[in-house]
C-alpha positions in Angstrom: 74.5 -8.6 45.4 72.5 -10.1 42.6 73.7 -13.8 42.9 73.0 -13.3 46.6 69.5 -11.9 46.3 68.6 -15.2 43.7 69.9 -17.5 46.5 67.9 -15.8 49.4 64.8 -16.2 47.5 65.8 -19.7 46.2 66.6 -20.8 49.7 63.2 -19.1 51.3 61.1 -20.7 48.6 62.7 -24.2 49.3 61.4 -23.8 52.8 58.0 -22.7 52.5 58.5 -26.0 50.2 60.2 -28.3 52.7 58.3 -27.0 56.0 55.0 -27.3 54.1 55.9 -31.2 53.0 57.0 -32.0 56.7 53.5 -30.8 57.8 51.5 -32.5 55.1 53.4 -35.8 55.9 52.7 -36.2 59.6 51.5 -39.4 60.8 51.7 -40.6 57.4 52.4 -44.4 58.7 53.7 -45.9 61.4 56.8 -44.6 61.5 57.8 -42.8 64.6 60.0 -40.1 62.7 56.4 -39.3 61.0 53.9 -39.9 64.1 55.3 -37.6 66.2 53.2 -34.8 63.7 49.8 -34.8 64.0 46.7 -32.6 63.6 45.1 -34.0 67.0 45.0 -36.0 69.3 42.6 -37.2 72.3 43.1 -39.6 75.2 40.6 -42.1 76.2 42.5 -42.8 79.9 39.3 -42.1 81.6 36.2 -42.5 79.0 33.1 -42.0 80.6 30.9 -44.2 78.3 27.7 -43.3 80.1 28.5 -39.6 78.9 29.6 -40.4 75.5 26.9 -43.1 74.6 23.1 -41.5 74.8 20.8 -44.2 76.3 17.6 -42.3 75.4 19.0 -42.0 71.7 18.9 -45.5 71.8 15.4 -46.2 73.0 14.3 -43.8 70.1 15.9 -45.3 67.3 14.7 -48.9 68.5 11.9 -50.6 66.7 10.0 -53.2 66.8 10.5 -56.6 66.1 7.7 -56.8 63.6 8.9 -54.0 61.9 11.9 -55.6 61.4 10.3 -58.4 59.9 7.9 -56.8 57.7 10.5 -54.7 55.9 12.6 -58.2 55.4 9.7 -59.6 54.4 9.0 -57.0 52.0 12.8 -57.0 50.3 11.7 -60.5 49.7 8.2 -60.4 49.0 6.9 -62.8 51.0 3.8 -62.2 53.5 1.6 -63.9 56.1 2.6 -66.3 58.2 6.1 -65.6 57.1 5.8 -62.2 59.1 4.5 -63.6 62.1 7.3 -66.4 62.3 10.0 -63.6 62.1 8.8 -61.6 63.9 8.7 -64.0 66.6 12.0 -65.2 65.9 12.7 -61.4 66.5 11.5 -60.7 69.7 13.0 -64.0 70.9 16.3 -63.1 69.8 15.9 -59.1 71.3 14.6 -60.6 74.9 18.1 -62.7 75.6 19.5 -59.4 75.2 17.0 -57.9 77.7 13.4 -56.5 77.3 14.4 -52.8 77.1 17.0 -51.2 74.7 17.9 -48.5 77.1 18.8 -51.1 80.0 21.2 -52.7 77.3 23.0 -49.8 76.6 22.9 -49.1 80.2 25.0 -52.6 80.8 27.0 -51.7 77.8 28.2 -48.3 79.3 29.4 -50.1 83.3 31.8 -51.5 80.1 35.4 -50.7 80.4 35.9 -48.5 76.7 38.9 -51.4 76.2 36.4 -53.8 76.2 35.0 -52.4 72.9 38.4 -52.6 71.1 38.9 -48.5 71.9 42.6 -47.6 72.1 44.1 -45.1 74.9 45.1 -42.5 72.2 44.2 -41.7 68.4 45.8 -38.7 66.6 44.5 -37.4 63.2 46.3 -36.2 60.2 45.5 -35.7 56.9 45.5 -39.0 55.8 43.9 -41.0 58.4 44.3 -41.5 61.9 46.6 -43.9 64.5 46.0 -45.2 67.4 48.2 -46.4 70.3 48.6 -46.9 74.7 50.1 -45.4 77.1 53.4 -46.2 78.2 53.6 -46.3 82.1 51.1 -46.5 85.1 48.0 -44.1 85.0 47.6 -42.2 88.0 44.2 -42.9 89.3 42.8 -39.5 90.7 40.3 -38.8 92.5 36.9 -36.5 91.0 38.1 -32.9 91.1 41.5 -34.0 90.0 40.4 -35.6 86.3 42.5 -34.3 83.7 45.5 -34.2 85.1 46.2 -37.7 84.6 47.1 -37.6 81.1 50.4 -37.2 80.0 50.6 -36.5 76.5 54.8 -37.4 76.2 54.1 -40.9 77.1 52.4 -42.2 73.6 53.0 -45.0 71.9 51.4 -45.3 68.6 50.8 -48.8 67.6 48.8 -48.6 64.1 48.1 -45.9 61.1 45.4 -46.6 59.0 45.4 -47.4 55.4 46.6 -43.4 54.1 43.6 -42.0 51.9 44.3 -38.1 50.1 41.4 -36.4 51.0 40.5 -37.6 54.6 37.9 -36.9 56.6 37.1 -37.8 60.2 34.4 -39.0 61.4 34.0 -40.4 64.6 31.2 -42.6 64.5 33.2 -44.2 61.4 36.6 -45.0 63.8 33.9 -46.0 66.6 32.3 -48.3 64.4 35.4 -49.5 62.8 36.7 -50.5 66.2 33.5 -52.6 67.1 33.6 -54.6 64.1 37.3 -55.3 64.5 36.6 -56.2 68.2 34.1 -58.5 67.0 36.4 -60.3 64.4 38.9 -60.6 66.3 36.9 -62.6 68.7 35.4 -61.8 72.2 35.8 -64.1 75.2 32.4 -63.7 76.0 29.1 -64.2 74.2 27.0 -61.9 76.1 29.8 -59.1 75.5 29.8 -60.1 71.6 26.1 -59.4 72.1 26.3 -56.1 73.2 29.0 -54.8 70.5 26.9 -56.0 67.6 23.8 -54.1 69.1 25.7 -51.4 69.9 27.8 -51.6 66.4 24.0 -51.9 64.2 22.1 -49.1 66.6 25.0 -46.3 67.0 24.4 -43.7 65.0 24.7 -39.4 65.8 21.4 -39.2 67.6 23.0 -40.9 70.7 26.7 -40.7 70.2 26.9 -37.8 72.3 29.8 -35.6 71.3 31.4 -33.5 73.8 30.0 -29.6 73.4 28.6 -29.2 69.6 30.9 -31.0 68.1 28.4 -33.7 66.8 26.6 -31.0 64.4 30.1 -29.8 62.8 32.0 -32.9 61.9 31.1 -32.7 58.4 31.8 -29.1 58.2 35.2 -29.5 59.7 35.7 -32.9 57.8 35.0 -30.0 54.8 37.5 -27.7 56.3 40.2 -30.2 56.5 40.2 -31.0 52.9 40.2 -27.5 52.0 43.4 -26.8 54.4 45.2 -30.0 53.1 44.8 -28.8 49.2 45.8 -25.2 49.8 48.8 -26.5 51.8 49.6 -29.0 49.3 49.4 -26.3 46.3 51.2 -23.6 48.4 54.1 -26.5 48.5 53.9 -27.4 44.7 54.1 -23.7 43.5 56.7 -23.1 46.6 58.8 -25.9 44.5 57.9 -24.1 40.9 59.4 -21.1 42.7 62.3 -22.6 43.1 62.5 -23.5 39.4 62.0 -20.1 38.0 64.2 -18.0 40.5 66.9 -20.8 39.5 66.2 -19.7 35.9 66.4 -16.0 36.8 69.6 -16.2 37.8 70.5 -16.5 34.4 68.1 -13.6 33.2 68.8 -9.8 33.2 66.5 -8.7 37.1 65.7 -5.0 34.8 62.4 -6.3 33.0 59.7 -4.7 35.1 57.0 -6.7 33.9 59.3 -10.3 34.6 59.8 -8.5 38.6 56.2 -7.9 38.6 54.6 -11.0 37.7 57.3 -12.9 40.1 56.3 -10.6 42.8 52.7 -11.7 42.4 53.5 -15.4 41.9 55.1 -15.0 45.6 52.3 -13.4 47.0 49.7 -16.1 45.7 52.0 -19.2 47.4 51.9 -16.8 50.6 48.3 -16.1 50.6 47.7 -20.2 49.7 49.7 -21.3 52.8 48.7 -18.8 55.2 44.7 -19.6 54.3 45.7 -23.5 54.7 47.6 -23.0 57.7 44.4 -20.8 59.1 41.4 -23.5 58.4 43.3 -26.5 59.7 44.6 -24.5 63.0 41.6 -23.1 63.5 39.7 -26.7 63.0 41.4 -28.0 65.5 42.1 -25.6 67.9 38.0 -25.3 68.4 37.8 -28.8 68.5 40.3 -28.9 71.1 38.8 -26.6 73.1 35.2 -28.2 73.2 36.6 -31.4 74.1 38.9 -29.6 77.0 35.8 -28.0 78.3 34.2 -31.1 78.9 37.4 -33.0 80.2 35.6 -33.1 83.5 32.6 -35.1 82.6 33.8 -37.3 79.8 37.3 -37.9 80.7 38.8 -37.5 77.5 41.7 -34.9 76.9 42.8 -33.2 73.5 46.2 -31.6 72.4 47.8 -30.3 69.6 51.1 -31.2 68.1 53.7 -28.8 68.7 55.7 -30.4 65.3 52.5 -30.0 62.8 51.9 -26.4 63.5 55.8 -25.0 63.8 55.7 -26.8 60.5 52.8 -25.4 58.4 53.4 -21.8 60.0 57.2 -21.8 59.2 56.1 -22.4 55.9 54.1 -19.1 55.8 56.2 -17.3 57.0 59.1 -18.4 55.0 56.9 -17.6 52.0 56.2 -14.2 53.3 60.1 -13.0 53.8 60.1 -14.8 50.1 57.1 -12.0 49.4 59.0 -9.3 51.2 62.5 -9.8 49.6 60.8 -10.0 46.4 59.4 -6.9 46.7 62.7 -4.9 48.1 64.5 -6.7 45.3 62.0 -6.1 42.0 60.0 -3.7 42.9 61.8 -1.0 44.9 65.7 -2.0 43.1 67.2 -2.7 46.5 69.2 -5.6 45.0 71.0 -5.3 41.4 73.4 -6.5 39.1 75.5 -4.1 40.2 76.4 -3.2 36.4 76.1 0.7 35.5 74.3 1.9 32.5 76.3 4.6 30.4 74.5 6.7 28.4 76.9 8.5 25.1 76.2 12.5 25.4 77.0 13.9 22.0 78.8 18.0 22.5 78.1 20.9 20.2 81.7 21.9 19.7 83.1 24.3 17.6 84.6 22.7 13.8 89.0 23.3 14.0 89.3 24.0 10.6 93.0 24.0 9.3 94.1 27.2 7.1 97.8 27.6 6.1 97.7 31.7 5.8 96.2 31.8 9.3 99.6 29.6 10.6 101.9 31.8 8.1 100.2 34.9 9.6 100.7 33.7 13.2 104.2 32.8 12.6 104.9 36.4 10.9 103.4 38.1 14.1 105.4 35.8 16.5 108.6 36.9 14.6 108.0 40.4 14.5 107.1 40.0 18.4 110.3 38.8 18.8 112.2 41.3 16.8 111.0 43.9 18.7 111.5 42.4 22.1 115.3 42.1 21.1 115.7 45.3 20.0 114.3 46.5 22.9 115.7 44.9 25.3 120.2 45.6 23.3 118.7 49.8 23.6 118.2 49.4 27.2 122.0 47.4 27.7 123.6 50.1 25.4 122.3 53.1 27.6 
């Protein structure tokens, strides 16, 4: 029963271990055994740019022309009529893209969001993100039927970025990372190429317009993420030292109290570190999912969450928490044993047999004289 209880908590420790590493791995690169886990993911099938991209934002963040010039002109410290030839260079520049910055963004958003180099689908893990298309037809639905387009079995993910420990998204980062890759790849048209680099230099979180209130938690979550992928990644490596020292103990005598003890707590701290990691990222996610979902209707973006990532991370918990609950039957409350029985010597107050020869001589005298008189006895009663 002992060798068995060693490999139950051996095996449960290997995989919070293993189910842990799965999680942490998803959507590590482009490999499809490993993009199939993810944190998140959001389709793009029917992007309402005019939603997502805040005109007015735009109009207040604009400056003007001179103001331009005057700060380049102070970077290099020239003045004058060095200003005033800028500046006019400026304006004559800003008026082939149109007078008003809000009627620019306003062409910009009649834009098709492939047209800016956005994909149909990103998904998020801890070390970056990918991006990919759809495979198939999309339905085109009419107004009260958006949403139901997306299909979430039909991905295809294309490209992972670079992986980087201790990721954080940010959407206006990926949004700007895909304008400046649209632009050096090369755009058929100029006045297109115009409208990215404005819209690349101007976009900033006053008019990217996140659905719900996502805009003012993205570094709080971006926090949140980190935090879950260290605890998860810790609740692995000590999952893995678990395995070490139960291997060890099998080798080691299971009646030290103080050895059980300290085990016991070293299981609940890898239990409590997974299930706190597994609780930040799920419910990162989760709300993000849910405010994007809410607004499905008027942005036409959908979210989900991958089935894989979170049976993963959760499995992990819970195998650490039978590795907790064994631990304690085992250890604490002696349900499991060597099976080897401790016998304790009991010393008895007896009396001392002390050997005396008169006492045997007197015994045998009385036995004889017993005997006599049995005979005799018994040759009266025959003679009568």
């Amino acid at each position: 029963m002992f060798k068995f209880f060693r490999f139950l908590l051996i095996f449960l420790s290997l995989a919070a271990a293993l189910l842990t590493i799965f999680g942490l791995t998803g959507s590590y690169s482009n490999q499809s055994y490993l993009t199939k886990t993810y944190m998140l993911n959001f389709h793009l099938d029917s992007l309402d740019l005019s939603k997502l991209l805040d005109s007015s934002g735009f109009s207040k963040r604009s400056t003007t022309t001179k103001d331009w010039a005057s700060q380049i002109i102070s970077s290099t410290g020239n003045s004058g009529s060095a200003v005033e030839s800028l500046a006019a260079s400026a304006e004559s520049a800003v008026s082939s893209l149109g007078s008003d910055a809000s009627n620019l963004i306003s062409q910009i958003t009649q834009l098709d969001y492939n047209d800016l180099g956005l994909a149909d689908v990103y998904q998020l893990s801890f070390w970056g993100y990918c991006k990919g298309s759809i495979n198939g037809t999309t339905k085109t639905l009419s107004s009260n039927e958006v949403g139901k387009q997306f299909d979430n079995s039909n991905v295809n993910i294309t490209w992972c970025s670079k992986p980087k420990v201790g990721y954080k998204f940010d959407p206006l980062v990926v949004f700007k990372e895909e304008l400046n890759n649209t632009l050096q790849e090369g755009v058929s048209s100029s006045v297109l190429s115009q409208e990215i680099s404005y819209l690349l230099d101007n976009l900033t979180y006053d008019n990217l317009n996140l659905p719900g209130d996502l805009s003012g938690k993205i570094k709080l979550f971006g926090n949140l993420q980190v935090a879950s992928f260290g605890l998860l990644l810790a609740g692995a490596v000590l999952a893995v030292i678990s395995i070490i020292i139960q291997l060890l103990g099998c080798f080691m005598s299971p009646d030290s109290c103080c050895l059980s003890f300290l085990n016991f707590l070293f299981e609940c701290l890898i239990f409590i570190i997974l299930l706190v990691g597994s609780i930040l990222i799920t419910f990162t996610m989760s709300y993000t999912k849910t405010e994007i979902n809410k607004n499905t209707d008027d942005y036409g973006v959908k979210s989900f969450l991958s089935i894989n990532f979170y049976a993963f991370i959760w499995s992990g918990a819970v195998a650490a928490l039978l590795c907790t609950f064994f631990n304690l039957l085992g250890h604490c409350c002696g349900l499991f044993s060597t099976g080897r029985r401790r016998f304790r010597s009991a010393v008895h107050d007896e009396p001392e047999m002390v050997y005396s020869h008169h006492d045997v001589m007197s015994d045998a005298g009385s036995f004889k004289t017993e005997a006599h008189s049995s005979h005799h006895s018994s040759h009266h009663s025959s003679h009568h």
